[in-house]
C-alpha positions as CSV (number, residue, x, y, z in Angstrom):
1,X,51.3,53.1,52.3
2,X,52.5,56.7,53.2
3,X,51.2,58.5,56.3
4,X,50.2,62.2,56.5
5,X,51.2,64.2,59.2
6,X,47.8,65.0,60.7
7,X,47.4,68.2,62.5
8,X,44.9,67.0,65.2
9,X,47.0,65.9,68.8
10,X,45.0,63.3,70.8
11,X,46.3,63.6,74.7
12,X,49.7,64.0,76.1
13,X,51.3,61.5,77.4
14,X,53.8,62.9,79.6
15,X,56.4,60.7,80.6
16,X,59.4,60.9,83.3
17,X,63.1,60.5,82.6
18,X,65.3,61.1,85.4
19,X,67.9,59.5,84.5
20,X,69.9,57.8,81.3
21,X,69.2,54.3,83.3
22,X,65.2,55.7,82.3
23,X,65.3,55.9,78.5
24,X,64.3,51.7,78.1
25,X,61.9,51.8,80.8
26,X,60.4,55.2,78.9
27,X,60.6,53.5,75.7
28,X,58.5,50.6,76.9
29,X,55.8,53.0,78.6
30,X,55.6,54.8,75.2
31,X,55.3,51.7,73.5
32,X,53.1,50.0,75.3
33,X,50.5,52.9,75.7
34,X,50.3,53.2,71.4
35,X,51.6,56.2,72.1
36,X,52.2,58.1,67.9
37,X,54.4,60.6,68.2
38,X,57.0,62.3,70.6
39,X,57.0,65.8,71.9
40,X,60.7,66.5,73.3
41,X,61.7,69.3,75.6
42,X,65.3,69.9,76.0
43,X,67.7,69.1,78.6
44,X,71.3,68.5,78.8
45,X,71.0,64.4,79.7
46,X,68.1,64.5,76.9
47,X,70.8,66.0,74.3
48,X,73.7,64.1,75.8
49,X,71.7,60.6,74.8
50,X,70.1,62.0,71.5
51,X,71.5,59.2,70.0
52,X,70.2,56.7,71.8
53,X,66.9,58.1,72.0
54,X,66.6,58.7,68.4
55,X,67.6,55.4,67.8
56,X,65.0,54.3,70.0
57,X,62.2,56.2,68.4
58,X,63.3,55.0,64.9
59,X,63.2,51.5,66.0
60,X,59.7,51.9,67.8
61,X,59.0,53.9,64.5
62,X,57.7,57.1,66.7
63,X,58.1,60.4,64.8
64,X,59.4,63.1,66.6
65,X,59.6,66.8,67.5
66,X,62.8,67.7,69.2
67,X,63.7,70.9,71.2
68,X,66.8,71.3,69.0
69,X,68.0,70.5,65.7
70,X,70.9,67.9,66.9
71,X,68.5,65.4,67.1
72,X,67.8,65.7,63.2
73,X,71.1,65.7,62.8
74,X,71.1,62.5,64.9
75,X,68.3,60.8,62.7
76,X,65.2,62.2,64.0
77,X,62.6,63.9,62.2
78,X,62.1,67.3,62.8
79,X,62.6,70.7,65.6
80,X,61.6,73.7,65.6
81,X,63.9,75.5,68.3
82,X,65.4,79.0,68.7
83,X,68.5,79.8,66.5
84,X,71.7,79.2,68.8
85,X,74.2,80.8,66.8
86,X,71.5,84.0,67.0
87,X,71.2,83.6,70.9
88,X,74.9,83.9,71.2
89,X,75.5,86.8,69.1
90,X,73.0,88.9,71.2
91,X,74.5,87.2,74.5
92,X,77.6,88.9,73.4
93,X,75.6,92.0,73.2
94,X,74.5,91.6,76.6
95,X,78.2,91.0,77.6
96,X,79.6,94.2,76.1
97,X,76.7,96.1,77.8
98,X,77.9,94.8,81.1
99,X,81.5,95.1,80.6
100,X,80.9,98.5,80.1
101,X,79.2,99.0,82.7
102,X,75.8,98.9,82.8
103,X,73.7,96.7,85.7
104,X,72.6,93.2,84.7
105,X,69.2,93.5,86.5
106,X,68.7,96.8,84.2
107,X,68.8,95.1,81.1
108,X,65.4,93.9,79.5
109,X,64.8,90.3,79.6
110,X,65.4,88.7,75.9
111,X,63.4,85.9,74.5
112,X,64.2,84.5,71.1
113,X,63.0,85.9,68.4
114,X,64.9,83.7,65.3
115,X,63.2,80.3,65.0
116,X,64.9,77.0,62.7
117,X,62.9,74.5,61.4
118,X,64.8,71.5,60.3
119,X,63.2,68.4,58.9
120,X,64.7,65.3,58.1
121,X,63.6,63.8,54.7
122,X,65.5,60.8,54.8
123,X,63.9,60.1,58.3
124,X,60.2,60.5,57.3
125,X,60.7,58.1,54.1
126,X,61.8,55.2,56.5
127,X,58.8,56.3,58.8
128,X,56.2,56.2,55.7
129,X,55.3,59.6,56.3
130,X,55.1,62.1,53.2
131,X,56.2,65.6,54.9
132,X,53.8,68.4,53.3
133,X,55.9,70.7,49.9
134,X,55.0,73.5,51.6
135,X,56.2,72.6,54.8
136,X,59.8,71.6,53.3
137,X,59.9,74.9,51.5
138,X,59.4,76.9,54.7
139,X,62.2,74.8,56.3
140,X,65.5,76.3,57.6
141,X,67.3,73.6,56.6
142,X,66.2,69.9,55.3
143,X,68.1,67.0,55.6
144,X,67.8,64.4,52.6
């Protein structure tokens, strides 16, 4: 039987990962409190063991959301984050700015304003979950 994404969220479950040593002990926490989805932020030790928490997810069949599209790449199912390759283009804009002299602390603040969503098909089949057409269209990019 195929599940729908639902778009009602029942509570957050926040849970604390200090360390690599943490991701088993994090694992069993979300396990054991039926928890039915994950909501991850990035971080550099979070994208450092993408792997291993995707795998993790996938065997505790946990669909998540990931800050950045290396974990779809890695097997998970889908991010929406800011687009990199955009952030360092205008970071080179910022650069040239400064190199040619004008004062860091005079240049506007810049958020991101290019968003990617990937989703990963292949990964939502093995979770039994159908993905919405209309969400694949709007996709970035989709993995099969």
């Amino acid at each position: 039987m195929q599940r729908r994404l639902a778009p009602v969220w029942r509570t957050r479950q926040p849970v604390a990962v200090n360390s690599p040593n943490d991701f088993d002990r994090a694992f069993s926490d979300i396990t054991r409190a039926h928890v039915d989805a994950l909501l991850l932020r990035a971080g550099v030790m979070l994208i450092a063991g993408r792997s291993r928490i995707v795998d993790s997810a996938r065997r505790n069949k946990l669909p998540g959301i990931y800050a950045l599209g290396e974990f779809v790449d890695a097997g998970g199912l889908m991010s929406c984050s800011p687009n990199v390759a955009d952030n360092f283009r205008r970071a080179a804009g910022y650069m040239d700015k400064i190199l040619k002299g004008a004062k860091p602390a005079d240049l506007p603040v810049a958020q991101s304003n290019k968003f990617e969503l990937v989703i990963n098909k292949k990964t939502a089949n093995a979770l039994g979950i159908t993905i919405p057409p209309l969400l694949l269209q709007r996709a970035d990019r989709v993995i099969e």
